[in-house]
N, C-alpha and C positions, 0 to 999 in steps of 0.2 A: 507669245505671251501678250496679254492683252495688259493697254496703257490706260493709264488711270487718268483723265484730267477734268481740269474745273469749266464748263458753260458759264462763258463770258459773254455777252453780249455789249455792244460800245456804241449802238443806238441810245440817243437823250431825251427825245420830243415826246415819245411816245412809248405803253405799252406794246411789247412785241411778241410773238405766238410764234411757237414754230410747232407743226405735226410732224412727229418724229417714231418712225416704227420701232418698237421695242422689242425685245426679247425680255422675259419677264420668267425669272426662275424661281415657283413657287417653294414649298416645304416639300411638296413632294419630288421633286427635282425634275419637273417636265416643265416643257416653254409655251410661253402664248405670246403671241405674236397679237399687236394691237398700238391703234394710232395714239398718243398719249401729247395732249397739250401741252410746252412748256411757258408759261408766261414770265417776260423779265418785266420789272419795273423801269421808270426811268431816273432811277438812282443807281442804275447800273448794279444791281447786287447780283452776288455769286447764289441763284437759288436751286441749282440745282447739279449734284458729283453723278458723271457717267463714266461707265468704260466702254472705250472703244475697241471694236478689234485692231491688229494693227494692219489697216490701208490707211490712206490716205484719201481725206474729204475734202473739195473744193470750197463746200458752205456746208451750213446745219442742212438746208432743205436738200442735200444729196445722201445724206444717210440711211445707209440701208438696214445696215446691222448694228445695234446698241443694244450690250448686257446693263440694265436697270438695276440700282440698290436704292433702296429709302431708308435714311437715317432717321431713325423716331428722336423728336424734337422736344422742346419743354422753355416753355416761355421761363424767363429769367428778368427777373427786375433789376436793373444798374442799382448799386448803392449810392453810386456819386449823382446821377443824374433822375432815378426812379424811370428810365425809359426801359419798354420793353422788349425783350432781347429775343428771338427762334435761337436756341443754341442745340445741335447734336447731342443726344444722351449716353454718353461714354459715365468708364469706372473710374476714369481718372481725365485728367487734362493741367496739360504742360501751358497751357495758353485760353484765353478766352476774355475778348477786350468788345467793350461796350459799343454797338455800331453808329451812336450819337456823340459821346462825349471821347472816344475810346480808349477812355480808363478801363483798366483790370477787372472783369468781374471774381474776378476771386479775390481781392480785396475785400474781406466780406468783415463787417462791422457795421454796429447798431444804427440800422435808418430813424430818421424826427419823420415821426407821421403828424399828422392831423386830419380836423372832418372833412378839410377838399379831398384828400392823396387816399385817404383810412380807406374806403370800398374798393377805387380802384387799383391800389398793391392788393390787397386779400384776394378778389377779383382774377385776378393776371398772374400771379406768381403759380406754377406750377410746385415748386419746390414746397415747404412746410412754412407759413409764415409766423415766428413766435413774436408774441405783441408783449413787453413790459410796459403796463400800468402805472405811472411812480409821480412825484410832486418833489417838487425841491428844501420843500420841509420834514420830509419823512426821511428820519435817520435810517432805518432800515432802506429804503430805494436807494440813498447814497453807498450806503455800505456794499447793496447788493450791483449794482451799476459795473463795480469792474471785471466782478466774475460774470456778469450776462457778456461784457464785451471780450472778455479772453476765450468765452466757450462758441462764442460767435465765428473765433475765427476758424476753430475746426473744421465749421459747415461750411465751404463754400461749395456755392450751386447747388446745397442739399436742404438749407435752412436760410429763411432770410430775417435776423432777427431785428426787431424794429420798437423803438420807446414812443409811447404818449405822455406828453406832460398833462398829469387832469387839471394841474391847475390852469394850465392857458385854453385846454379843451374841456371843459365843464360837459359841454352840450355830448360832445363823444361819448366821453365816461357815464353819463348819466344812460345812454342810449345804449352802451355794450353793460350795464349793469353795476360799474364796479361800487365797491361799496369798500373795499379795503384795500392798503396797497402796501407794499406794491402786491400787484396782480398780473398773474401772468395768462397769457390766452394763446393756443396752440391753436391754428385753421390749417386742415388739409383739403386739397378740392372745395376750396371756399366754405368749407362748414366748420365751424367749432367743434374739435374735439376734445378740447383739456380744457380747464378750466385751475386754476391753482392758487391760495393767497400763501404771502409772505415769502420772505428771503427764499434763495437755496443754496448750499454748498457748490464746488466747482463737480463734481463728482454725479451729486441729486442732479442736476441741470442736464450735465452730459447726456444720461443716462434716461433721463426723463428723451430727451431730443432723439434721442437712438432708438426707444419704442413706435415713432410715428413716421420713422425716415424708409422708405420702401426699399 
Protein backbone atom coordinates (compact mmCIF):
# COMPACT_ATOMS: atom_id res chain seq x y z
CA UNK A 1 0.00 0.00 0.00
CA UNK A 2 1.42 3.11 -0.87
CA UNK A 3 1.98 5.96 2.36
CA UNK A 4 0.77 9.11 1.90
CA UNK A 5 2.97 12.02 3.59
CA UNK A 6 3.60 15.63 3.68
CA UNK A 7 7.26 17.43 2.04
CA UNK A 8 8.68 19.00 4.71
CA UNK A 9 11.75 20.67 4.32
CA UNK A 10 13.63 22.35 7.62
CA UNK A 11 16.13 24.33 5.68
CA UNK A 12 15.70 28.57 6.81
CA UNK A 13 18.36 30.59 4.74
CA UNK A 14 17.40 29.84 1.58
CA UNK A 15 14.94 28.78 -1.24
CA UNK A 16 15.42 24.96 -1.89
CA UNK A 17 14.84 22.76 -5.16
CA UNK A 18 14.81 19.43 -5.22
CA UNK A 19 14.56 17.36 -9.01
CA UNK A 20 12.48 14.69 -8.15
CA UNK A 21 11.31 11.88 -10.87
CA UNK A 22 7.60 11.40 -10.88
CA UNK A 23 5.15 9.08 -11.94
CA UNK A 24 2.34 11.14 -13.24
CA UNK A 25 -1.07 9.31 -13.70
CA UNK A 26 -3.00 11.22 -16.33
CA UNK A 27 -7.08 10.72 -17.19
CA UNK A 28 -6.22 8.29 -19.20
CA UNK A 29 -4.51 6.17 -16.72
CA UNK A 30 -0.97 5.72 -18.35
CA UNK A 31 2.30 7.16 -16.63
CA UNK A 32 5.01 9.58 -17.65
CA UNK A 33 7.90 9.69 -16.08
CA UNK A 34 9.51 13.44 -15.82
CA UNK A 35 11.91 15.50 -13.69
CA UNK A 36 9.54 17.85 -11.73
CA UNK A 37 11.01 20.90 -9.51
CA UNK A 38 9.81 21.20 -6.00
CA UNK A 39 10.52 24.61 -4.47
CA UNK A 40 10.16 25.10 -0.58
CA UNK A 41 10.37 28.61 0.75
CA UNK A 42 12.06 29.67 3.66
CA UNK A 43 9.03 29.81 5.86
CA UNK A 44 9.28 26.38 5.85
CA UNK A 45 5.77 25.57 4.36
CA UNK A 46 4.28 22.37 3.59
CA UNK A 47 3.95 23.06 -0.44
CA UNK A 48 3.59 20.15 -1.74
CA UNK A 49 1.31 16.17 -0.66
CA UNK A 50 3.24 13.13 -2.32
CA UNK A 51 2.81 9.37 -2.17
CA UNK A 52 5.48 7.35 -1.73
CA UNK A 53 5.73 3.79 -2.57
CA UNK A 54 6.62 1.89 0.54
CA UNK A 55 10.71 1.72 0.63
CA UNK A 56 12.46 3.67 2.41
CA UNK A 57 14.45 6.92 1.35
CA UNK A 58 17.69 8.25 2.83
CA UNK A 59 16.85 11.96 1.45
CA UNK A 60 14.58 13.63 -1.25
CA UNK A 61 17.43 13.48 -3.86
CA UNK A 62 17.35 9.41 -3.64
CA UNK A 63 13.85 9.06 -4.94
CA UNK A 64 13.22 7.13 -7.47
CA UNK A 65 9.70 6.34 -7.62
CA UNK A 66 6.89 9.15 -6.56
CA UNK A 67 3.03 8.73 -7.47
CA UNK A 68 2.14 12.65 -8.07
CA UNK A 69 -1.51 14.19 -7.15
CA UNK A 70 -2.17 18.13 -7.62
CA UNK A 71 -4.87 19.55 -5.45
CA UNK A 72 -6.41 22.50 -7.43
CA UNK A 73 -6.21 25.52 -5.03
CA UNK A 74 -8.16 28.84 -4.70
CA UNK A 75 -6.78 31.94 -3.06
CA UNK A 76 -8.93 32.71 0.19
CA UNK A 77 -8.86 36.08 1.77
CA UNK A 78 -8.61 35.79 5.87
CA UNK A 79 -11.55 37.77 7.31
CA UNK A 80 -9.53 38.58 10.36
CA UNK A 81 -6.39 39.62 8.79
CA UNK A 82 -7.30 40.24 4.73
CA UNK A 83 -4.04 37.98 3.96
CA UNK A 84 -4.02 35.64 1.29
CA UNK A 85 -4.49 32.19 1.78
CA UNK A 86 -3.52 28.82 -1.24
CA UNK A 87 -6.16 26.55 0.35
CA UNK A 88 -7.12 22.94 -1.40
CA UNK A 89 -10.47 22.92 -3.08
CA UNK A 90 -12.48 20.37 -1.31
CA UNK A 91 -16.84 20.05 -0.82
CA UNK A 92 -16.42 20.44 2.57
CA UNK A 93 -13.66 21.18 5.37
CA UNK A 94 -13.48 20.31 8.97
CA UNK A 95 -10.54 22.80 9.33
CA UNK A 96 -8.85 25.64 7.49
CA UNK A 97 -6.91 28.23 9.70
CA UNK A 98 -5.30 31.36 8.26
CA UNK A 99 -1.29 30.99 7.57
CA UNK A 100 -0.60 34.67 9.08
CA UNK A 101 -2.86 35.35 11.88
CA UNK A 102 -4.09 31.52 12.23
CA UNK A 103 -7.64 32.39 12.86
CA UNK A 104 -10.25 30.20 11.31
CA UNK A 105 -10.97 30.93 7.85
CA UNK A 106 -14.31 29.70 8.20
CA UNK A 107 -15.21 32.11 10.39
CA UNK A 108 -16.78 33.84 7.68
CA UNK A 109 -18.38 37.39 8.47
CA UNK A 110 -18.69 40.83 6.87
CA UNK A 111 -15.02 42.36 6.02
CA UNK A 112 -14.67 46.76 6.50
CA UNK A 113 -13.26 47.38 3.05
CA UNK A 114 -12.08 50.62 1.95
CA UNK A 115 -10.12 52.43 -1.25
CA UNK A 116 -6.48 51.00 0.08
CA UNK A 117 -7.86 46.97 0.63
CA UNK A 118 -11.27 47.53 -2.15
CA UNK A 119 -8.90 46.23 -5.48
CA UNK A 120 -6.98 44.09 -3.79
CA UNK A 121 -9.73 41.75 -1.93
CA UNK A 122 -11.75 41.82 -5.42
CA UNK A 123 -8.36 41.01 -7.05
CA UNK A 124 -7.27 37.84 -4.90
CA UNK A 125 -10.28 36.26 -3.68
CA UNK A 126 -11.11 33.32 -5.82
CA UNK A 127 -14.38 32.59 -4.08
CA UNK A 128 -17.50 35.29 -5.07
CA UNK A 129 -16.71 38.59 -3.38
CA UNK A 130 -20.28 40.29 -2.33
CA UNK A 131 -19.69 44.14 -1.56
CA UNK A 132 -22.67 46.06 0.70
CA UNK A 133 -22.85 49.53 -0.24
CA UNK A 134 -24.44 51.21 3.11
CA UNK A 135 -23.91 54.60 5.31
CA UNK A 136 -24.76 54.78 8.90
CA UNK A 137 -27.81 57.04 8.23
CA UNK A 138 -29.76 54.85 6.06
CA UNK A 139 -32.44 53.12 8.06
CA UNK A 140 -32.66 50.49 5.37
CA UNK A 141 -28.53 49.53 5.62
CA UNK A 142 -29.12 49.21 9.46
CA UNK A 143 -32.05 47.07 9.12
CA UNK A 144 -30.44 45.15 6.34
CA UNK A 145 -26.84 44.67 8.14
CA UNK A 146 -28.00 41.57 10.18
CA UNK A 147 -29.44 39.49 7.49
CA UNK A 148 -26.20 40.36 5.21
CA UNK A 149 -24.24 39.04 8.41
CA UNK A 150 -26.22 35.77 9.26
CA UNK A 151 -26.32 34.78 5.28
CA UNK A 152 -22.50 35.39 5.49
CA UNK A 153 -22.05 32.65 7.58
CA UNK A 154 -23.46 30.12 5.39
CA UNK A 155 -20.62 30.83 2.75
CA UNK A 156 -17.64 30.06 4.18
CA UNK A 157 -14.74 29.68 1.61
CA UNK A 158 -17.60 30.05 -0.99
CA UNK A 159 -18.42 33.85 -0.50
CA UNK A 160 -16.51 36.58 1.00
CA UNK A 161 -18.93 39.04 2.04
CA UNK A 162 -17.61 42.48 2.63
CA UNK A 163 -19.43 46.38 3.78
CA UNK A 164 -18.24 49.90 2.56
CA UNK A 165 -19.23 52.58 4.54
CA UNK A 166 -19.93 55.53 1.47
CA UNK A 167 -19.92 57.91 4.05
CA UNK A 168 -16.11 57.50 5.06
CA UNK A 169 -15.30 56.23 1.28
CA UNK A 170 -16.99 59.00 -0.84
CA UNK A 171 -14.12 58.64 -3.44
CA UNK A 172 -14.97 54.44 -3.66
CA UNK A 173 -18.55 54.92 -3.95
CA UNK A 174 -18.44 57.67 -6.39
CA UNK A 175 -15.86 55.37 -8.52
CA UNK A 176 -18.02 51.93 -8.29
CA UNK A 177 -21.04 54.15 -9.24
CA UNK A 178 -23.32 53.92 -6.35
CA UNK A 179 -26.00 56.30 -6.39
CA UNK A 180 -28.30 54.45 -3.81
CA UNK A 181 -28.10 52.32 -0.92
CA UNK A 182 -27.75 50.24 0.30
CA UNK A 183 -26.13 48.55 -2.74
CA UNK A 184 -25.20 45.44 -3.26
CA UNK A 185 -22.31 44.28 -5.83
CA UNK A 186 -21.54 40.57 -6.62
CA UNK A 187 -17.57 40.28 -8.50
CA UNK A 188 -16.69 36.72 -9.63
CA UNK A 189 -13.24 36.35 -11.30
CA UNK A 190 -12.81 40.03 -10.66
CA UNK A 191 -15.64 41.28 -12.79
CA UNK A 192 -18.83 42.59 -11.71
CA UNK A 193 -21.69 40.52 -12.24
CA UNK A 194 -24.74 41.71 -10.22
CA UNK A 195 -25.38 44.71 -9.52
CA UNK A 196 -28.60 45.23 -7.00
CA UNK A 197 -30.25 48.30 -4.83
CA UNK A 198 -32.02 48.01 -1.62
CA UNK A 199 -32.65 45.78 1.31
CA UNK A 200 -33.15 41.92 0.73
CA UNK A 201 -34.91 39.20 2.81
CA UNK A 202 -32.74 36.22 4.47
CA UNK A 203 -34.20 33.97 1.79
CA UNK A 204 -33.67 36.73 -1.63
CA UNK A 205 -29.91 37.15 -0.41
CA UNK A 206 -29.32 33.41 -0.02
CA UNK A 207 -30.57 32.59 -3.17
CA UNK A 208 -29.28 35.49 -5.02
CA UNK A 209 -25.55 34.11 -3.58
CA UNK A 210 -26.31 30.42 -4.75
CA UNK A 211 -26.85 31.65 -8.54
CA UNK A 212 -23.00 32.81 -8.80
CA UNK A 213 -21.39 30.03 -6.47
CA UNK A 214 -19.76 27.39 -8.85
Amino acid sequence: MDIKILLEITQESKLSVYNILIIQNPIEDSYINFLAPIIVNNDNKKLAQIVLEPKKYPDFGMIESIKSFQEEKMRIICPHCLMVNNVPKKETYKKANCGKCKKSLLENFPVVLNEANFDEVVVNSDPLVIVDFWAPWCGPCRSFAPTFEKVSKIFPLKALFCKVNTEDEQNLGARMGIRSIPTLIIFKNEKEVKRISGALDELSLKQLVEQYID
